[in-house]
N, CA, C and O atoms as a Maestro MAE file, in Angstrom:
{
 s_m_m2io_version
 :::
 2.0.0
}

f_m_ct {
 s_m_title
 :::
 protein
 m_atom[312] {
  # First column is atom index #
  i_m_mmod_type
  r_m_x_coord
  r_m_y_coord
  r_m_z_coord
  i_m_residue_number
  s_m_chain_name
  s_m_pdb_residue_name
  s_m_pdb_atom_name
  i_m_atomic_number
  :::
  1 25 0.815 -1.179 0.000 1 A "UNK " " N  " 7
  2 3 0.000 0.000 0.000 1 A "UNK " " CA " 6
  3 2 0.864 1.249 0.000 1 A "UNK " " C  " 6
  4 15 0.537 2.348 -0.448 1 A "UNK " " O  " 8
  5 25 2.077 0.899 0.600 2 A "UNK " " N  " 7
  6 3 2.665 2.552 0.935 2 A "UNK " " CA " 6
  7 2 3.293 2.603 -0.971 2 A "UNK " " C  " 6
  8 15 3.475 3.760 -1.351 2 A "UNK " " O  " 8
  9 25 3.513 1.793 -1.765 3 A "UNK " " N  " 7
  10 3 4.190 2.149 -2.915 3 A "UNK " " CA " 6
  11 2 3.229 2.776 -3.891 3 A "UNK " " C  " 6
  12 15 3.549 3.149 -5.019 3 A "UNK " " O  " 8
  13 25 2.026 2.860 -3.367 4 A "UNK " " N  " 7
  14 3 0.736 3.225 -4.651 4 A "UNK " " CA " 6
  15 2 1.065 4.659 -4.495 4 A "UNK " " C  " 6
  16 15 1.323 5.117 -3.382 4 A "UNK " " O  " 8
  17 25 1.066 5.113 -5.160 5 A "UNK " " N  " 7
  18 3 1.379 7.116 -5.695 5 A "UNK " " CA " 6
  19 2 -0.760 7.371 -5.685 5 A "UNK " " C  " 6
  20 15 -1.530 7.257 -6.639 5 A "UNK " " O  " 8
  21 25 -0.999 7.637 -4.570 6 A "UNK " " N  " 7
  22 3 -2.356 7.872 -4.364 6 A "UNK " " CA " 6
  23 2 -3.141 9.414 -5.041 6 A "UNK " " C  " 6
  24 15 -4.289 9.833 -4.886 6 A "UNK " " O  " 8
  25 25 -2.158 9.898 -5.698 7 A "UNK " " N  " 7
  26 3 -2.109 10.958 -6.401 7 A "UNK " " CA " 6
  27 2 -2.311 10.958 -7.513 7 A "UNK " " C  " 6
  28 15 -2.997 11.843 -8.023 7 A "UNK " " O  " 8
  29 25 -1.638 9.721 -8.391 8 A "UNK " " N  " 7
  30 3 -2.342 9.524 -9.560 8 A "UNK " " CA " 6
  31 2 -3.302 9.239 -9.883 8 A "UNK " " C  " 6
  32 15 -4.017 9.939 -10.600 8 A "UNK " " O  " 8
  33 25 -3.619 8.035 -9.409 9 A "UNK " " N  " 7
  34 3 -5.291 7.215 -9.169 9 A "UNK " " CA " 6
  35 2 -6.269 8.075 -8.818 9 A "UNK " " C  " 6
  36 15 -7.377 8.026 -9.351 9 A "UNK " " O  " 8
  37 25 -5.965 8.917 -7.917 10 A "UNK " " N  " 7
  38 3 -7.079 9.783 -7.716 10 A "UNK " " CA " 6
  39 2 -7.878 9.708 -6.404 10 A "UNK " " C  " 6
  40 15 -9.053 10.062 -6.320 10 A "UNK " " O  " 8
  41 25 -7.339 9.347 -5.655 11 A "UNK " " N  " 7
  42 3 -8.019 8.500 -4.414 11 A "UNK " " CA " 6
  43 2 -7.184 9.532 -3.385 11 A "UNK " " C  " 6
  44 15 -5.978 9.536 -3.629 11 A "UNK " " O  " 8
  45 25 -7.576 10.364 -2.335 12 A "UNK " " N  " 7
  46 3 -6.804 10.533 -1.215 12 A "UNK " " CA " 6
  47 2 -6.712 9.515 -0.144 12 A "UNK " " C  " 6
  48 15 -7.825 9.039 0.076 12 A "UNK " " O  " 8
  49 25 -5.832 9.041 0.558 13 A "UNK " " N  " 7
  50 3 -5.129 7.990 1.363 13 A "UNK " " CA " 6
  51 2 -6.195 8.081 2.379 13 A "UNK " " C  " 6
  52 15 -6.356 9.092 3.063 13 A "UNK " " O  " 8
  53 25 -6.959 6.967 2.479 14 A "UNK " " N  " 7
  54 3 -7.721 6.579 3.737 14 A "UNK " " CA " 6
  55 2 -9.324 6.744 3.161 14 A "UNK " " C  " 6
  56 15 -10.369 6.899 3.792 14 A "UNK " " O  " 8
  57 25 -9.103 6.656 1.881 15 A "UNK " " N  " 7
  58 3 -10.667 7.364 1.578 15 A "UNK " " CA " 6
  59 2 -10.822 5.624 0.801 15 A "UNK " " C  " 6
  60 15 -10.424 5.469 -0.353 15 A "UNK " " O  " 8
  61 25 -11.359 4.577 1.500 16 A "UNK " " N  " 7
  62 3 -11.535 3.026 1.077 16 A "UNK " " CA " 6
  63 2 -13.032 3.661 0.061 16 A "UNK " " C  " 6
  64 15 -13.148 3.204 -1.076 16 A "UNK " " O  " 8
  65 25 -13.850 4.464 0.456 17 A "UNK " " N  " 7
  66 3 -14.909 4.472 -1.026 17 A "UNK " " CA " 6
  67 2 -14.851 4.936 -2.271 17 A "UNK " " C  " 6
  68 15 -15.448 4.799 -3.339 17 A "UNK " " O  " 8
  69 25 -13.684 5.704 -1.681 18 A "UNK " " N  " 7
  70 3 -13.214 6.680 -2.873 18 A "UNK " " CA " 6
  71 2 -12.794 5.733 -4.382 18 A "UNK " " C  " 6
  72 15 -12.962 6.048 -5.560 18 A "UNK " " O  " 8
  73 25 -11.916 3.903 -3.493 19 A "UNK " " N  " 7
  74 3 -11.817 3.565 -4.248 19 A "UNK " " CA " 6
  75 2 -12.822 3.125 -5.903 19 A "UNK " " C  " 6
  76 15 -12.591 3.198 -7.109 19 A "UNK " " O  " 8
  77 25 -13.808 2.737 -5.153 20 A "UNK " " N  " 7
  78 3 -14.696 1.835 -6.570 20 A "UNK " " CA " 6
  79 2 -15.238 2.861 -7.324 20 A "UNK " " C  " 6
  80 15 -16.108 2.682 -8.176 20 A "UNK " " O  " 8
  81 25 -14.606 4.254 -6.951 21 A "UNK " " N  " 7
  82 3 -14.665 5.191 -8.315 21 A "UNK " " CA " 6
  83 2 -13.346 5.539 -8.748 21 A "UNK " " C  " 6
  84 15 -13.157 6.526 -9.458 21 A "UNK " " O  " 8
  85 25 -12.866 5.149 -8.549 22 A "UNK " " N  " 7
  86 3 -11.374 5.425 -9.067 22 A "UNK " " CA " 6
  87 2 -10.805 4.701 -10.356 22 A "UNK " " C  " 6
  88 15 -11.611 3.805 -10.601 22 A "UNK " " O  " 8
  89 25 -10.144 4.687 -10.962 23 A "UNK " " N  " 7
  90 3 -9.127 3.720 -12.433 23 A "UNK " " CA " 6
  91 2 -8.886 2.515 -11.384 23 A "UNK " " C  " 6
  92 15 -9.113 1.542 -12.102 23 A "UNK " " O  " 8
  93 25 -8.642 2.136 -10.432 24 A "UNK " " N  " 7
  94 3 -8.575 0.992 -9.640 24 A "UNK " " CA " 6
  95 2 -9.234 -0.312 -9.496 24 A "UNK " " C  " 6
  96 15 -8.844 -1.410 -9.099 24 A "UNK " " O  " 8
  97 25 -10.783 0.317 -10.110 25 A "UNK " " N  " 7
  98 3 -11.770 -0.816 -9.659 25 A "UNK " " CA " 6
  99 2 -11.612 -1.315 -11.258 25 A "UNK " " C  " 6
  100 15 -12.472 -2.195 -11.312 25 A "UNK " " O  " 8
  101 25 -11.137 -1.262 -12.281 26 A "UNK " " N  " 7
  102 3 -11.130 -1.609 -13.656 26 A "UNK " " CA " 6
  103 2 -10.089 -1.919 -13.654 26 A "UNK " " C  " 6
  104 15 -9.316 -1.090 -14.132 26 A "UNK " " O  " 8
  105 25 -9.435 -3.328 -13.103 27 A "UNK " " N  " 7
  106 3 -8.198 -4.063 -13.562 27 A "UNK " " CA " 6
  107 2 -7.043 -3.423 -12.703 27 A "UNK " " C  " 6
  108 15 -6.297 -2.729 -13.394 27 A "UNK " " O  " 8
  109 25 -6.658 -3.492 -11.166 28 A "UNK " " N  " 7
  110 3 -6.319 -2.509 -10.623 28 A "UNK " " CA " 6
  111 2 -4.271 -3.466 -11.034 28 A "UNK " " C  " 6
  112 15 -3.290 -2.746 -11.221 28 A "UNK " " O  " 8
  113 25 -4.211 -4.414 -11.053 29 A "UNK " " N  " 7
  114 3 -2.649 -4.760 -11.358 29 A "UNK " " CA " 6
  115 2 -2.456 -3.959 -12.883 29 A "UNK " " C  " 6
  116 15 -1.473 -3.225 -12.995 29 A "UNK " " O  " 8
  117 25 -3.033 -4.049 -13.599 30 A "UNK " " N  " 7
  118 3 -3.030 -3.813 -14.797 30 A "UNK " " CA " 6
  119 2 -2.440 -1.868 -14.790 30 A "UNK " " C  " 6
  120 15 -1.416 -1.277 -15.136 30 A "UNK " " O  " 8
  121 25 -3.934 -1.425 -14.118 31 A "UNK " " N  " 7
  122 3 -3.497 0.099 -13.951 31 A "UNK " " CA " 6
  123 2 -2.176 0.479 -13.069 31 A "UNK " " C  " 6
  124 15 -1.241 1.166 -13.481 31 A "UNK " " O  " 8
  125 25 -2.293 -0.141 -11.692 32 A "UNK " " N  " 7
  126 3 -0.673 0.114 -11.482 32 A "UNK " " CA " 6
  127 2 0.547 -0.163 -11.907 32 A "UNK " " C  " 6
  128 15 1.519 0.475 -11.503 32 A "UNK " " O  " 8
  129 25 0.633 -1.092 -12.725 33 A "UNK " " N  " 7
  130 3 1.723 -1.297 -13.758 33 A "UNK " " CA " 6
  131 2 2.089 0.195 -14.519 33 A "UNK " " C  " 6
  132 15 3.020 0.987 -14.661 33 A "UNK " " O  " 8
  133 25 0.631 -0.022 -14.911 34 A "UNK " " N  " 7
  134 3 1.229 1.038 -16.666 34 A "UNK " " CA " 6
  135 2 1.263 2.815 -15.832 34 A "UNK " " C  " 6
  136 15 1.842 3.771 -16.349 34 A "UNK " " O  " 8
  137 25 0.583 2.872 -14.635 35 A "UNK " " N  " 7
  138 3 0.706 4.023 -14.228 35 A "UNK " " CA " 6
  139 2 2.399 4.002 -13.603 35 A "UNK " " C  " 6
  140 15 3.251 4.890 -13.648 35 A "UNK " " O  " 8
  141 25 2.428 3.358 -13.334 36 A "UNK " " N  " 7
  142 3 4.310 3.249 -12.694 36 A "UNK " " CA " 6
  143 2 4.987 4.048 -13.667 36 A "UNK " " C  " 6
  144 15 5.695 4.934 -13.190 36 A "UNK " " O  " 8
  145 25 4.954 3.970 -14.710 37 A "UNK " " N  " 7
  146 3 5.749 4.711 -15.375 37 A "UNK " " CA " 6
  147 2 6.904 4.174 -15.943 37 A "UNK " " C  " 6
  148 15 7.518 4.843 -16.775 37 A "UNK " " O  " 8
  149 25 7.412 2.721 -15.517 38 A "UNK " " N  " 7
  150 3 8.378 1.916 -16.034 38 A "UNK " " CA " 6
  151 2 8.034 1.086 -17.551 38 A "UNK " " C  " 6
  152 15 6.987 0.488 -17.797 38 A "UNK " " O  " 8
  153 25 8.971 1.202 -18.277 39 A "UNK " " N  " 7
  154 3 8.364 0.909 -19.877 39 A "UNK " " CA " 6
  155 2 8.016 -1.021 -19.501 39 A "UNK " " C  " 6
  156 15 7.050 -1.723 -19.802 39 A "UNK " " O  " 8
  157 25 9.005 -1.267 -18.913 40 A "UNK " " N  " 7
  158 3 9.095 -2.237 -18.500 40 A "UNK " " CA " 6
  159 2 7.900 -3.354 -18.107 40 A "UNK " " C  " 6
  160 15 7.556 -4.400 -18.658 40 A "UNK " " O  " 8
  161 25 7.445 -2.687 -16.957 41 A "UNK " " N  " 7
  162 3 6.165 -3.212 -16.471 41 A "UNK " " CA " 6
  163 2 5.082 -2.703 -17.480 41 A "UNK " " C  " 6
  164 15 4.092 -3.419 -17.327 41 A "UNK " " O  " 8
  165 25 4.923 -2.025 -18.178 42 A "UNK " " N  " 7
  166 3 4.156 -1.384 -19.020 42 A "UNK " " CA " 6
  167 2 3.991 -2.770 -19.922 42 A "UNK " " C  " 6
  168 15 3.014 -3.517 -19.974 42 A "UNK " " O  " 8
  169 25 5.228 -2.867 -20.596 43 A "UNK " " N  " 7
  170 3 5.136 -4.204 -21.240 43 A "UNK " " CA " 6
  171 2 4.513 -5.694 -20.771 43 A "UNK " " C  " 6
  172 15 3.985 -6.629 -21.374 43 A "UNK " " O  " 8
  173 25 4.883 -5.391 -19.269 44 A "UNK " " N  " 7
  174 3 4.552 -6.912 -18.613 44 A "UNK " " CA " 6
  175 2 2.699 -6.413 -18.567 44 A "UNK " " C  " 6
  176 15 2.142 -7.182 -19.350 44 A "UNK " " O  " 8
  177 25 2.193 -5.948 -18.268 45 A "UNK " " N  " 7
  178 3 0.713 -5.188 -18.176 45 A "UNK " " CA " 6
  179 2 -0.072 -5.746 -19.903 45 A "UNK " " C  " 6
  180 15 -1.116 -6.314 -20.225 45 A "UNK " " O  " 8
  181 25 0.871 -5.311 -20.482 46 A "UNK " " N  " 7
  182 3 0.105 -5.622 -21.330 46 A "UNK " " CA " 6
  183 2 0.097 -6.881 -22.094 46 A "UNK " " C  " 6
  184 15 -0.627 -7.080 -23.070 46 A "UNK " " O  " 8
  185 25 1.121 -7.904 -21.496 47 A "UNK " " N  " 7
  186 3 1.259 -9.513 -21.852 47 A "UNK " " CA " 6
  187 2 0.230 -9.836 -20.962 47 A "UNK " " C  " 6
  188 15 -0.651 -10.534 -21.465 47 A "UNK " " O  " 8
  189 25 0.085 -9.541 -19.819 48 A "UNK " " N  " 7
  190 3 -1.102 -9.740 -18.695 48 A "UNK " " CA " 6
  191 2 -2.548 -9.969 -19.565 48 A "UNK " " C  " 6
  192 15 -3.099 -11.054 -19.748 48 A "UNK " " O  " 8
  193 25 -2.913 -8.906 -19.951 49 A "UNK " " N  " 7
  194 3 -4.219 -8.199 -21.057 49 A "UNK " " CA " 6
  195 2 -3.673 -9.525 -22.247 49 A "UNK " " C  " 6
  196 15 -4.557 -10.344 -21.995 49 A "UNK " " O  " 8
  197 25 -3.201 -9.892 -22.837 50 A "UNK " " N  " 7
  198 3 -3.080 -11.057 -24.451 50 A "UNK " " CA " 6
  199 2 -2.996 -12.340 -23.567 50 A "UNK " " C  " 6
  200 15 -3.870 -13.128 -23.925 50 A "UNK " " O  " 8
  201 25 -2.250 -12.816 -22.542 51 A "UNK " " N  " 7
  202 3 -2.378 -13.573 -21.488 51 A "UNK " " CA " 6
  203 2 -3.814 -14.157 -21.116 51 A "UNK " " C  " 6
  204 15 -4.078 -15.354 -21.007 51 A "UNK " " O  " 8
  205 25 -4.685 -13.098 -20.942 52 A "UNK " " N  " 7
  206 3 -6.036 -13.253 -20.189 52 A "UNK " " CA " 6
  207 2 -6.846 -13.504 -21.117 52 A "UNK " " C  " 6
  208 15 -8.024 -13.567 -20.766 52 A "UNK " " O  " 8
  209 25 -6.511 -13.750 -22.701 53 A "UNK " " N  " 7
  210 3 -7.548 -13.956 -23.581 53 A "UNK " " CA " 6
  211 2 -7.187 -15.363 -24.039 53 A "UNK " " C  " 6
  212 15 -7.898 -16.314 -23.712 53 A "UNK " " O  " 8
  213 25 -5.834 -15.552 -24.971 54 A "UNK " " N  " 7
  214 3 -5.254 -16.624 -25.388 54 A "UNK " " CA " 6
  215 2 -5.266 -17.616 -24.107 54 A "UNK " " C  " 6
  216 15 -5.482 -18.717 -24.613 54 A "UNK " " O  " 8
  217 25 -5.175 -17.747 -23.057 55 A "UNK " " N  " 7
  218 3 -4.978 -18.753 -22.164 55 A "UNK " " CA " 6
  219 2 -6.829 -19.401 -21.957 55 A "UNK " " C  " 6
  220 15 -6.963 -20.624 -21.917 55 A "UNK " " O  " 8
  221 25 -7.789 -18.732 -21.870 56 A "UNK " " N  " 7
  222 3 -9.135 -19.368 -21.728 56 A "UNK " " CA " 6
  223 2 -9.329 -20.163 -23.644 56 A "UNK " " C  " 6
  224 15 -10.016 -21.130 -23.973 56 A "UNK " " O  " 8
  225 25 -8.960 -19.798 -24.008 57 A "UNK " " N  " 7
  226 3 -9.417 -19.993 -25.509 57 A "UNK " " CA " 6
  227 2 -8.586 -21.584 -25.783 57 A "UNK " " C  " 6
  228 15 -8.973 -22.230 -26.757 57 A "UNK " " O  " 8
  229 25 -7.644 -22.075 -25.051 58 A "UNK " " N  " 7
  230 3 -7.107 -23.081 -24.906 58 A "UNK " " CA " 6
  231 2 -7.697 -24.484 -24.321 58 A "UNK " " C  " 6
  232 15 -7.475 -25.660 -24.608 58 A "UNK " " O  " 8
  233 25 -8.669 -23.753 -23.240 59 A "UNK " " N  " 7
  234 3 -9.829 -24.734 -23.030 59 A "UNK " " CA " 6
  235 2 -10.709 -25.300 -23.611 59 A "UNK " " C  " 6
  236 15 -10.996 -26.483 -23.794 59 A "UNK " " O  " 8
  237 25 -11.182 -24.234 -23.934 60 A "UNK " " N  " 7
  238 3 -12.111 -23.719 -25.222 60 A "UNK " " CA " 6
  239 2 -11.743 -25.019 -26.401 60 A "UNK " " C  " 6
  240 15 -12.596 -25.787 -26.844 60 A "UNK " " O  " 8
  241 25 -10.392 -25.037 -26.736 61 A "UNK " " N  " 7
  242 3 -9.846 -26.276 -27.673 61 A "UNK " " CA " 6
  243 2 -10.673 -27.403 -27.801 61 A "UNK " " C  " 6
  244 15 -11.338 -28.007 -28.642 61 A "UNK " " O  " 8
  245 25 -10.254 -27.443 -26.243 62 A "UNK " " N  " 7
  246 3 -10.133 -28.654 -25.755 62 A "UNK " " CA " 6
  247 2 -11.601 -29.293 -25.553 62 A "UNK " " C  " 6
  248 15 -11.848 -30.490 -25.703 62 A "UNK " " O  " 8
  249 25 -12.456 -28.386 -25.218 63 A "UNK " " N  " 7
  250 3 -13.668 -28.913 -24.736 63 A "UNK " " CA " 6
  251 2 -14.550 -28.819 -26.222 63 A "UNK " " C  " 6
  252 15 -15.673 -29.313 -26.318 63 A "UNK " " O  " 8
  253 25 -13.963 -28.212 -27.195 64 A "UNK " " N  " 7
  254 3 -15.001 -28.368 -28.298 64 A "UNK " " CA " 6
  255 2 -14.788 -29.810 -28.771 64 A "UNK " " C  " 6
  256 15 -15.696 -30.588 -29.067 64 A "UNK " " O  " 8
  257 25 -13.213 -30.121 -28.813 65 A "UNK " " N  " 7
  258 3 -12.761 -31.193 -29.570 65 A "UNK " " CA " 6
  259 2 -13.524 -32.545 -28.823 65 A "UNK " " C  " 6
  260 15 -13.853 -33.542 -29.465 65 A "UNK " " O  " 8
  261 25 -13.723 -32.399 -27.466 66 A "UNK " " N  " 7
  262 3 -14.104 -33.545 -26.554 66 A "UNK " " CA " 6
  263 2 -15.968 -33.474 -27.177 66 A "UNK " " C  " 6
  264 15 -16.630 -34.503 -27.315 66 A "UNK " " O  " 8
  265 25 -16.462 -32.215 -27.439 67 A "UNK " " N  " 7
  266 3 -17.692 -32.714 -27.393 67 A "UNK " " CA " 6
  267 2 -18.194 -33.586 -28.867 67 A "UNK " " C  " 6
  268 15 -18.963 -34.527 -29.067 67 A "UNK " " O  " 8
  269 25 -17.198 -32.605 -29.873 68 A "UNK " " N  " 7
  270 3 -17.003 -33.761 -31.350 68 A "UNK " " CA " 6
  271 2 -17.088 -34.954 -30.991 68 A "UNK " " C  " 6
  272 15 -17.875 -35.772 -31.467 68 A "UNK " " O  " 8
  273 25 -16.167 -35.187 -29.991 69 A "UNK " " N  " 7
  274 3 -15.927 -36.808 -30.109 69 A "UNK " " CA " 6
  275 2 -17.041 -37.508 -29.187 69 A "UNK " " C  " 6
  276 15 -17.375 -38.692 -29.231 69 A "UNK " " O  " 8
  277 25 -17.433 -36.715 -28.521 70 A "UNK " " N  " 7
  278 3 -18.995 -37.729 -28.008 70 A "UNK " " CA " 6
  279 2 -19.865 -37.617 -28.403 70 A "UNK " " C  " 6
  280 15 -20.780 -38.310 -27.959 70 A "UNK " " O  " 8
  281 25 -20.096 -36.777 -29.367 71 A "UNK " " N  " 7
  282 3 -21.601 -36.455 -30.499 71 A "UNK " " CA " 6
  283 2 -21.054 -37.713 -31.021 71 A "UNK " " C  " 6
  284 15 -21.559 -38.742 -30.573 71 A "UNK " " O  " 8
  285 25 -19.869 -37.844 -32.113 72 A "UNK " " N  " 7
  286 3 -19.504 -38.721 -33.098 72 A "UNK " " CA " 6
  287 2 -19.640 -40.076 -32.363 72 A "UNK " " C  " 6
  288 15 -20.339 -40.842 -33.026 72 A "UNK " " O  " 8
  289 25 -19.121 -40.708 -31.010 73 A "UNK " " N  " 7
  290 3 -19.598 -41.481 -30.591 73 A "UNK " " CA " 6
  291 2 -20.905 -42.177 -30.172 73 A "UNK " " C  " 6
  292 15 -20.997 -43.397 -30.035 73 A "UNK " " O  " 8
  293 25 -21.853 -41.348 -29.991 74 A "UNK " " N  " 7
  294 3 -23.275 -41.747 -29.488 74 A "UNK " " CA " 6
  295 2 -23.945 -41.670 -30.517 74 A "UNK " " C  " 6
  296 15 -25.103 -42.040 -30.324 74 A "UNK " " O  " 8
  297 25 -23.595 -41.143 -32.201 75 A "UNK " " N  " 7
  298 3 -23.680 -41.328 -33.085 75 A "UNK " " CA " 6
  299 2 -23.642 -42.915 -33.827 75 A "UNK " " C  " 6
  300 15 -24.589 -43.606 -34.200 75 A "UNK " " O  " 8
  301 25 -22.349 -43.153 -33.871 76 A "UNK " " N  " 7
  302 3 -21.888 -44.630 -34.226 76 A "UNK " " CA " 6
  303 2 -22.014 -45.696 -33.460 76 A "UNK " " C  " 6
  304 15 -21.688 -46.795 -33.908 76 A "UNK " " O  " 8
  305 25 -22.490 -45.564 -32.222 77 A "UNK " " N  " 7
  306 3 -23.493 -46.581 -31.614 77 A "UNK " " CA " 6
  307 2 -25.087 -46.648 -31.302 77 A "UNK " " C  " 6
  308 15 -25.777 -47.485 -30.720 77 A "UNK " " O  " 8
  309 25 -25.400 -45.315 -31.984 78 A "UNK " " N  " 7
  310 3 -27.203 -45.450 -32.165 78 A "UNK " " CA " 6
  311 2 -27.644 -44.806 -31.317 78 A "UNK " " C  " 6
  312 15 -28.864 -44.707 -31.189 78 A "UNK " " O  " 8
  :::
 }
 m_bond[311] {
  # First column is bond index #
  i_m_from
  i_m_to
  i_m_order
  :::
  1 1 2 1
  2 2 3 1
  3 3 4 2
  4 3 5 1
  5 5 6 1
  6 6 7 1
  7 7 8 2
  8 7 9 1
  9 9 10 1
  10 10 11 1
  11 11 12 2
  12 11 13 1
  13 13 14 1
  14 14 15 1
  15 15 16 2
  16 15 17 1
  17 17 18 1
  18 18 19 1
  19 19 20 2
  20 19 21 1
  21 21 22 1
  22 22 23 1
  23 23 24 2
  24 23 25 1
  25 25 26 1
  26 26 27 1
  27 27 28 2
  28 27 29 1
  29 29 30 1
  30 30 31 1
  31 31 32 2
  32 31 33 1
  33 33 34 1
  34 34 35 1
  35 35 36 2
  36 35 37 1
  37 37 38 1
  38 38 39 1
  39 39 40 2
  40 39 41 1
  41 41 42 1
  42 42 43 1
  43 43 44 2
  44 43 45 1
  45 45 46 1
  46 46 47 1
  47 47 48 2
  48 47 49 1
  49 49 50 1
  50 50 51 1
  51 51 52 2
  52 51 53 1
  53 53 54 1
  54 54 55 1
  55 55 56 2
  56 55 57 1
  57 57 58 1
  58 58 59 1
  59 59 60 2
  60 59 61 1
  61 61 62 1
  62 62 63 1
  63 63 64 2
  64 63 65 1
  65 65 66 1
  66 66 67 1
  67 67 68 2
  68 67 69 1
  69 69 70 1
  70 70 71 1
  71 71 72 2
  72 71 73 1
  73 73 74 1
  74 74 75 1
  75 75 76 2
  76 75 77 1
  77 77 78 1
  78 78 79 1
  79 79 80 2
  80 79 81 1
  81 81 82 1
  82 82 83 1
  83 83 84 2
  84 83 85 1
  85 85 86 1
  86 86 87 1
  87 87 88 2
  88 87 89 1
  89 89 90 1
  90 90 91 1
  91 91 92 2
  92 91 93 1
  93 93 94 1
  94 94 95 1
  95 95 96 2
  96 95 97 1
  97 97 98 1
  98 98 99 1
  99 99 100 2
  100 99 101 1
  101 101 102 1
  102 102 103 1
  103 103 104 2
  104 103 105 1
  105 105 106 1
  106 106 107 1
  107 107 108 2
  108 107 109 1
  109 109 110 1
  110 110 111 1
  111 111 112 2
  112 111 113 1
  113 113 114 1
  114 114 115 1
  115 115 116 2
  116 115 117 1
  117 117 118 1
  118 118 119 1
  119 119 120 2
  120 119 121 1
  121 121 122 1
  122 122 123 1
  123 123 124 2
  124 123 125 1
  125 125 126 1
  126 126 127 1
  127 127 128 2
  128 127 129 1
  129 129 130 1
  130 130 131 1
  131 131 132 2
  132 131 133 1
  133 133 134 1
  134 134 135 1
  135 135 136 2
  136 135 137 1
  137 137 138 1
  138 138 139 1
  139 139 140 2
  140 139 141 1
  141 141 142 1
  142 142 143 1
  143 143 144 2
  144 143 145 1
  145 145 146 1
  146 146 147 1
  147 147 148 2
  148 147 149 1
  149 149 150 1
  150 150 151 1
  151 151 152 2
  152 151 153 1
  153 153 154 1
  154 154 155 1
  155 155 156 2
  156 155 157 1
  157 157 158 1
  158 158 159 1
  159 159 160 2
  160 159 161 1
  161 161 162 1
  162 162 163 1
  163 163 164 2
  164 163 165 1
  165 165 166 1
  166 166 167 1
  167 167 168 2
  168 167 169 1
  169 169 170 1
  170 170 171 1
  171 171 172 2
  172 171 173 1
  173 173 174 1
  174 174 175 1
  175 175 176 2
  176 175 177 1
  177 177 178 1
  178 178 179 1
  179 179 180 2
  180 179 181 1
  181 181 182 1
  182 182 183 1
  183 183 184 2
  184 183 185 1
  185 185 186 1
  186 186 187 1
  187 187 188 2
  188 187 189 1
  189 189 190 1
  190 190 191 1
  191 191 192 2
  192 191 193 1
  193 193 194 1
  194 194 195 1
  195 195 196 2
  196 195 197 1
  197 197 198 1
  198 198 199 1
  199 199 200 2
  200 199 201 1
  201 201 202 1
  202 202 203 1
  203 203 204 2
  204 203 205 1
  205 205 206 1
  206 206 207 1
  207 207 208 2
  208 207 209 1
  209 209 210 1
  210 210 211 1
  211 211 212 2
  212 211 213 1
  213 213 214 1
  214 214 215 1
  215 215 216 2
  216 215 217 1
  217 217 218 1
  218 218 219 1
  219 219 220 2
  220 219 221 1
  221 221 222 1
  222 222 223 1
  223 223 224 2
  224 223 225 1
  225 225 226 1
  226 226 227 1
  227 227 228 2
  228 227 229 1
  229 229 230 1
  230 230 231 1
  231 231 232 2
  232 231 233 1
  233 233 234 1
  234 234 235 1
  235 235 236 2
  236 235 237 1
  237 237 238 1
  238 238 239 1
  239 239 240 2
  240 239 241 1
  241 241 242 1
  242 242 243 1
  243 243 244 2
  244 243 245 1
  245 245 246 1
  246 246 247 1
  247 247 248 2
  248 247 249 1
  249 249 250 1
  250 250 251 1
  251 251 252 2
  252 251 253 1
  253 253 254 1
  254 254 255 1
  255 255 256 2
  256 255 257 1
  257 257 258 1
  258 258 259 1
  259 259 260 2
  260 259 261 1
  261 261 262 1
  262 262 263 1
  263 263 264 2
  264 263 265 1
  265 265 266 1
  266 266 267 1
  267 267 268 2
  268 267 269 1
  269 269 270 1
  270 270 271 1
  271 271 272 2
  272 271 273 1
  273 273 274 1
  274 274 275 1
  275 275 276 2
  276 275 277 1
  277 277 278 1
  278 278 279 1
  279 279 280 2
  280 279 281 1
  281 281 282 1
  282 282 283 1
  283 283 284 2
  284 283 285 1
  285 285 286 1
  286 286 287 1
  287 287 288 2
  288 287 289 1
  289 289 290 1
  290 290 291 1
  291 291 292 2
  292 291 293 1
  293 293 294 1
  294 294 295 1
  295 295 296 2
  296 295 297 1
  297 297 298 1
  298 298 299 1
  299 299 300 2
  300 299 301 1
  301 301 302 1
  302 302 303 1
  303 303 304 2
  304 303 305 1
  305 305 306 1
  306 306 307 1
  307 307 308 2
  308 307 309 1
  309 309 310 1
  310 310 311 1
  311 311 312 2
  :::
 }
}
């Protein structure tokens, strides 16, 4: 808590309602990354964001391919 720059976000320190109107309540690792100001983490923020899409869609694979194969099965036995 003491490393958040409560100045940017917009929140004065101790104000807990202030948060869920703040850039905080919308992806708050994400916003403190890229607000840091380091190109660095900026980059890691936004592998986070391509991360959070490509990784569910992998399931997604998996569970379409499984339901092919039990349609096609309960198929070829009637």
């Amino acid at each position: 808590m003491g490393a958040v720059n409560w100045s940017k976000v917009g929140v004065s320190p101790g104000d807990w309602h202030g948060l869920s109107k703040s850039i905080l309540s919308r992806g708050p690792l994400y916003q403190l990354l890229t607000l840091s100001g380091i190109a660095v983490l900026t980059v890691f923020a936004v592998l986070f964001l391509i991360d959070a899409v490509l990784s569910p869609s992998g399931t997604g694979w998996i569970y379409t391919g499984g339901t092919a194969r039990s349609l096609y099965g309960m198929a070829a036995n009637g």
